[in-house]
N, C-alpha and C positions, 0 to 999 in steps of 0.2 A: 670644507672639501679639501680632501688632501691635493699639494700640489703634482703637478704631471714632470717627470724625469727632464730634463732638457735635450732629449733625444727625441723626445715627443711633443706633436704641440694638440690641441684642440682644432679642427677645423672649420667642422659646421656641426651645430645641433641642432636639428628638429622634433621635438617631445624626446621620444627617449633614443633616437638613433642619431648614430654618430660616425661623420670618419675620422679617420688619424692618419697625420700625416708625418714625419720623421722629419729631421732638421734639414734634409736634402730635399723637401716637399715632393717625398715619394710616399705613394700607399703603403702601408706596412700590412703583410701577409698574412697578420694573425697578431691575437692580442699577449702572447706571451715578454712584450717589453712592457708593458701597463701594468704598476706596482698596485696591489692590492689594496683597496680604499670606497669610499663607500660609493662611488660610479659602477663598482661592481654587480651592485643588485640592478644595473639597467641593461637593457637590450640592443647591443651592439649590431648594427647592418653596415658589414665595409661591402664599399662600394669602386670600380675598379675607374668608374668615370665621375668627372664633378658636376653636380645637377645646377650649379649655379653656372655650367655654361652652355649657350643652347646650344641642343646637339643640331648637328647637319643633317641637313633634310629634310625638316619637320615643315608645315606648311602651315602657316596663319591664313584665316580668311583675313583678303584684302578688299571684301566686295561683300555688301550686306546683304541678307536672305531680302531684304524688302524691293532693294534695286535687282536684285537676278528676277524673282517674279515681275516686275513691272517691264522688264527688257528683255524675256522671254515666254510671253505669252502664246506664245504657237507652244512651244512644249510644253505646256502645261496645259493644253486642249489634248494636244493627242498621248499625253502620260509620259514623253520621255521624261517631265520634272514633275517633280513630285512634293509635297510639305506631308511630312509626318502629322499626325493628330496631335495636339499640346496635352500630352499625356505627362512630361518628363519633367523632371526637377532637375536642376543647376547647381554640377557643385565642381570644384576647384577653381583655379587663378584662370584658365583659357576659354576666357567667354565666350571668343569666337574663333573658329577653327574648321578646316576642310581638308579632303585627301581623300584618294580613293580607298574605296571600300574592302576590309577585310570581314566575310560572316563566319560565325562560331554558331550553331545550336547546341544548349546543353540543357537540363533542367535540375537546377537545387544540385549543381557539381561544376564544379570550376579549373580539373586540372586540365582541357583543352585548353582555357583560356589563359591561365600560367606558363602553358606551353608555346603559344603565341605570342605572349608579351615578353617572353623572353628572348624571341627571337628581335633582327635589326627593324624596326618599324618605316623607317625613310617616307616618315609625313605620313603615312595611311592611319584611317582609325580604325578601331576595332570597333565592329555591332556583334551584339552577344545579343542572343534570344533563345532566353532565358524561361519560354515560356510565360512572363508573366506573373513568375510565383512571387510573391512577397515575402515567403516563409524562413528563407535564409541569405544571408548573402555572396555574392560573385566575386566581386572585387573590392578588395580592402586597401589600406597607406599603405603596404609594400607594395602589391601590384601597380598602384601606381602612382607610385617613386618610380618603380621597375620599367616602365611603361613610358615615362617623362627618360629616363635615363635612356632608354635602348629612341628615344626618340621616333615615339609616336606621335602622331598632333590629339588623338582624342580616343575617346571609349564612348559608347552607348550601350546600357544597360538596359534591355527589359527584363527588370528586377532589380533587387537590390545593392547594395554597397553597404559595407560597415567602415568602421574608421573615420565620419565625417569628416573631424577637424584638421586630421592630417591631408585625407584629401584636400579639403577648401586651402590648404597651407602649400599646395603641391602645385606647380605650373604645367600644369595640362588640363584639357577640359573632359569635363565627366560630365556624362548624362543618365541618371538612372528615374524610374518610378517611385523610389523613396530608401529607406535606411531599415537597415535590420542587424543589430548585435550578434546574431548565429552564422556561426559560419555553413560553407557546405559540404554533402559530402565531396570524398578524395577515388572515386570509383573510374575516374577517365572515360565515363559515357558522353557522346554526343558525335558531334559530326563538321568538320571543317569545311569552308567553300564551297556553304551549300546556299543557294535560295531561303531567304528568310521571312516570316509575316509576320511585321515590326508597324503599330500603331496605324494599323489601315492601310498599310503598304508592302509590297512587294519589292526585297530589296535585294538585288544581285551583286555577291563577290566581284568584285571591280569598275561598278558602280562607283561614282563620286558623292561626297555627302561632304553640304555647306553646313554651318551652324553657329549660329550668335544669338542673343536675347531674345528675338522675335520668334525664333522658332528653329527646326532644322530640314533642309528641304536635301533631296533624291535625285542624283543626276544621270542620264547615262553617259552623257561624257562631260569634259570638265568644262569649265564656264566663264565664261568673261563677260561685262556690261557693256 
């Protein structure tokens, strides 16, 4: 591998995305200082923040879904709390995580949900329902790189995801039904801030959602043990 100029250094590599930073550990604007060598045939994502530092705002669960059911059983008689159905699979570094709730409905189309994650998250996650469909998928390793970086605490996915490994390599937590190589379409159907019916549940934009290994449960408002 050709060496990099001494204006540039390497920063971080994740599979094939990279940032660059200049000797004054500033972003660089664009790759036109990066001499021509075979790093070229990879896929460069500059990025304007560093994902090795966590953003502000983000919200770890500090309180396990097992202890909020056991210390809130009145809400969970009359539905303020709720447990999803264990429909979902587990993927990235944030096994557990919580924040109030952003919904997306879209189906087998994902530029709402790019649209979303590109804006500042400050700890909310995203629920995307998705329908259900398996046939393509929502969110891939940029959206959430994109997602970790604008500092979300999480996604829920009914439906897909591609890109596992980048995901599972990505410090945010993801939840979807399963994996699918196809992307979706790029047609901007769906509907933001709306009411969603997610795994047996009725789940309302600003709603709160806990979520770690046991399960992920529904709040209407936020929760302490």
């Amino acid at each position: 591998m050709q060496v990099l100029s001494n204006s540039v250094k390497l920063a971080r590599v994740l599979g094939t995305r990279m940032i660059l930073l200049n000797s004054n550990n500033q972003f660089l604007s664009s790759l036109t200082q990066f001499s021509t060598s075979p790093l070229s045939s990879l896929q460069f994502q500059l990025r304007t923040k560093s994902s090795s530092a966590f953003p502000a705002g983000r919200h770890r669960a500090a309180i396990a879904t097992a202890d909020v059911c056991d210390s809130n059983a009145a809400l969970l008689v009359n539905g303020d709390l709720r447990a999803l159905d264990p429909i979902f699979k587990i993927y990235g570094q944030g096994l557990a995580f919580s924040g109030p709730i952003v919904t997306v409905k879209v189906f087998e189309d994902n530029v709402l949900v790019r649209q979303l994650l590109e804006t500042e998250g400050n700890g909310r996650v995203l629920v995307i329902d998705g329908g259900g469909s398996t046939r393509c998928a929502l969110v891939g390793g940029n959206l959430a790189q994109w997602a970790h970086d604008m500092a979300w605490a999480g996604i829920i996915v009914n439906g897909c995801i591609r890109d596992v490994d980048e995901i599972n390599a990505c410090d945010i937590g993801v939840r979807a039904l399963g994996s699918n190589p196809l992307k979706s379409n790029k047609k901007a159907v769906g509907e933001k801030h709306v009411p969603v019916q997610i795994a047996g549940t009725l789940i309302h934009d600003g709603e709160w959602l806990y979520a770690d290994s046991d399960g992920i449960l529904i709040s209407k408002t936020q929760l302490s043990v």
